[in-house]
C-alpha positions in Angstrom: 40.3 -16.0 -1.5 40.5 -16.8 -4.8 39.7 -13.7 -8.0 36.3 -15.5 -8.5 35.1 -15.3 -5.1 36.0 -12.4 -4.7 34.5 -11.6 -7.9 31.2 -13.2 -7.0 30.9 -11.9 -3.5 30.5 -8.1 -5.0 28.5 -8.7 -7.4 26.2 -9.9 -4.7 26.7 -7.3 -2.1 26.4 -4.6 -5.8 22.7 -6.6 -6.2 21.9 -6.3 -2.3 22.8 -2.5 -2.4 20.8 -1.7 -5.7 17.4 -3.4 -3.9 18.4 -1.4 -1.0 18.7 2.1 -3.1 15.6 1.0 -5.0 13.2 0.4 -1.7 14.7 2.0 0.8 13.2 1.6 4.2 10.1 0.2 2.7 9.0 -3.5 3.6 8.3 -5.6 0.7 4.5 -7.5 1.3 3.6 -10.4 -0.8 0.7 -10.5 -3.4 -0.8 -14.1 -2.9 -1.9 -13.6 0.4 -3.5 -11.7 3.0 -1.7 -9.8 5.4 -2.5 -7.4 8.0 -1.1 -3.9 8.4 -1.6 -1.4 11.3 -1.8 2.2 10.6 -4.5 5.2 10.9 -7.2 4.4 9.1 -8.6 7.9 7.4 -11.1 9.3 5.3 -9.6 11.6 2.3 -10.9 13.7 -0.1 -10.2 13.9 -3.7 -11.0 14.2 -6.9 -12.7 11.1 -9.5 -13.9 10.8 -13.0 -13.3 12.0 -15.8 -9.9 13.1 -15.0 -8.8 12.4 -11.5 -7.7 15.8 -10.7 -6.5 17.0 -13.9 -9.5 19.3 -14.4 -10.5 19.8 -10.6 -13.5 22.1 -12.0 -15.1 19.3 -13.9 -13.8 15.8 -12.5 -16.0 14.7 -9.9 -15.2 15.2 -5.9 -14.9 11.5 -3.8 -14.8 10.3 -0.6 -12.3 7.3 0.6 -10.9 5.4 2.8 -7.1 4.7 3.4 -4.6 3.1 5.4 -1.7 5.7 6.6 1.1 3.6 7.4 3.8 4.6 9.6 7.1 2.8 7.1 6.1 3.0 3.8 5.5 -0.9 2.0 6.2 -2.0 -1.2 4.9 -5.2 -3.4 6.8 -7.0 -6.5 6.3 -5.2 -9.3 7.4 -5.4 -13.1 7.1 -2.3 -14.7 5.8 -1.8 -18.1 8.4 -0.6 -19.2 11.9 -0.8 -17.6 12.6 3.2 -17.6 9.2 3.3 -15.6 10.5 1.1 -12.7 10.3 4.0 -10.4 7.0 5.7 -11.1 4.9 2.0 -12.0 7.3 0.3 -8.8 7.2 2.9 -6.4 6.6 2.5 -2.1 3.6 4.0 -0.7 2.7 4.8 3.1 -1.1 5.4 2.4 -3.4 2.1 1.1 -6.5 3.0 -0.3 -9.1 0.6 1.1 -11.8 -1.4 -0.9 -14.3 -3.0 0.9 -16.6 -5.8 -0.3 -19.8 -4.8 -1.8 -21.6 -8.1 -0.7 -24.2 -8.3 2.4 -21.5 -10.5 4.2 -19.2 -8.0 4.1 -19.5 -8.4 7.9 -20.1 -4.6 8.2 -16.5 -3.6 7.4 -17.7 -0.1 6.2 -19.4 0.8 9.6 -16.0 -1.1 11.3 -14.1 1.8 9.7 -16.3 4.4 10.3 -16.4 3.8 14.0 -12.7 3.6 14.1 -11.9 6.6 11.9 -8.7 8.9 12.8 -7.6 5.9 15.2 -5.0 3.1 15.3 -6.3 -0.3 13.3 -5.1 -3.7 11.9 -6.4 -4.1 9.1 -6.2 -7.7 6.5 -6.4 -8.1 2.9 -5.4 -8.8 -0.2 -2.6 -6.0 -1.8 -3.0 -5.3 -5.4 -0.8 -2.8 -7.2 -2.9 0.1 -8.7 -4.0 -0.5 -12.5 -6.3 2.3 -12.8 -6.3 5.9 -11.8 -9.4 5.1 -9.7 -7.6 3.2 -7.3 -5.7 6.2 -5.9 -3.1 5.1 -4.5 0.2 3.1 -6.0 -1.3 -0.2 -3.6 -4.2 -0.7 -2.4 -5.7 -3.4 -0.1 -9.3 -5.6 -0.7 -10.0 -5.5 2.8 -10.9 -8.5 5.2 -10.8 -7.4 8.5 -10.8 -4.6 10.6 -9.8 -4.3 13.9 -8.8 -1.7 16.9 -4.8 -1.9 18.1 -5.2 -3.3 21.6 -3.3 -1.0 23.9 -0.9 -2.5 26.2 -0.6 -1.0 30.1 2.4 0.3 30.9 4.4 -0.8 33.8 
């Protein structure tokens, strides 16, 4: 095999080995469409505004919902700067969930409060976190919630 060959076949297995490093076991999901993960869908408590837990006596206590995955997931990210890949770029096993605020939300709320601490599928849209009030590094604008149908063993 010729030197450039050889050449170009490490820098590719170099590149393949840095994504690995970087994500780990975490799958990559795409941004421009929904998806469907299945987890244990939970209600946590935490802290809100002003300062998300920095002052725990005066930032508000919340209520939310999330998505506790059982391989942690990653989306692309470009970090704003390139020395904060790992903090802005970061895998997450838990998804907070935002549900729509509309009357056709088709009762998603009530879905996940009848299916809390169990196995679900649930769809959406996953959106890296731009704001401290979004919790979690992704979180998911949810479409669907659904039980996992259990298979009979044999």
């Amino acid at each position: 095999m010729s030197t450039r060959k050889s050449k170009l076949l490490l820098l590719i297995a170099l590149s393949l080995s840095t994504l690995w490093c970087a994500w780990g076991q975490s799958i990559v999901e795409p941004l421009d469409r929904v998806v469907a993960l299945a987890g244990e869908i939970k209600e946590v408590h935490g802290y809100g505004p002003p300062g998300y837990g920095e002052d725990k006596k005066r930032d508000a206590k919340i209520t939310y919902w999330v998505l506790m995955l059982p391989t942690p997931i990653n989306i692309l990210c470009k970090p704003e700067r390139p020395e904060w890949a790992s903090e802005d770029c970061g895998a997450t096993d838990r998804l907070r969930l935002f549900f729509p605020t509309t009357p056709a939300n088709n009762g998603l709320g009530l879905k996940a409060k009848a299916m809390k601490g169990r196995k679900v599928i649930v769809s959406g849209m996953l959106h890296r976190q731009d704001t401290a009030g979004e919790m979690t590094p992704i979180y998911m604008n949810v479409t669907e919630i659904e039980p996992v149908k259990s298979t009979p063993t044999q």
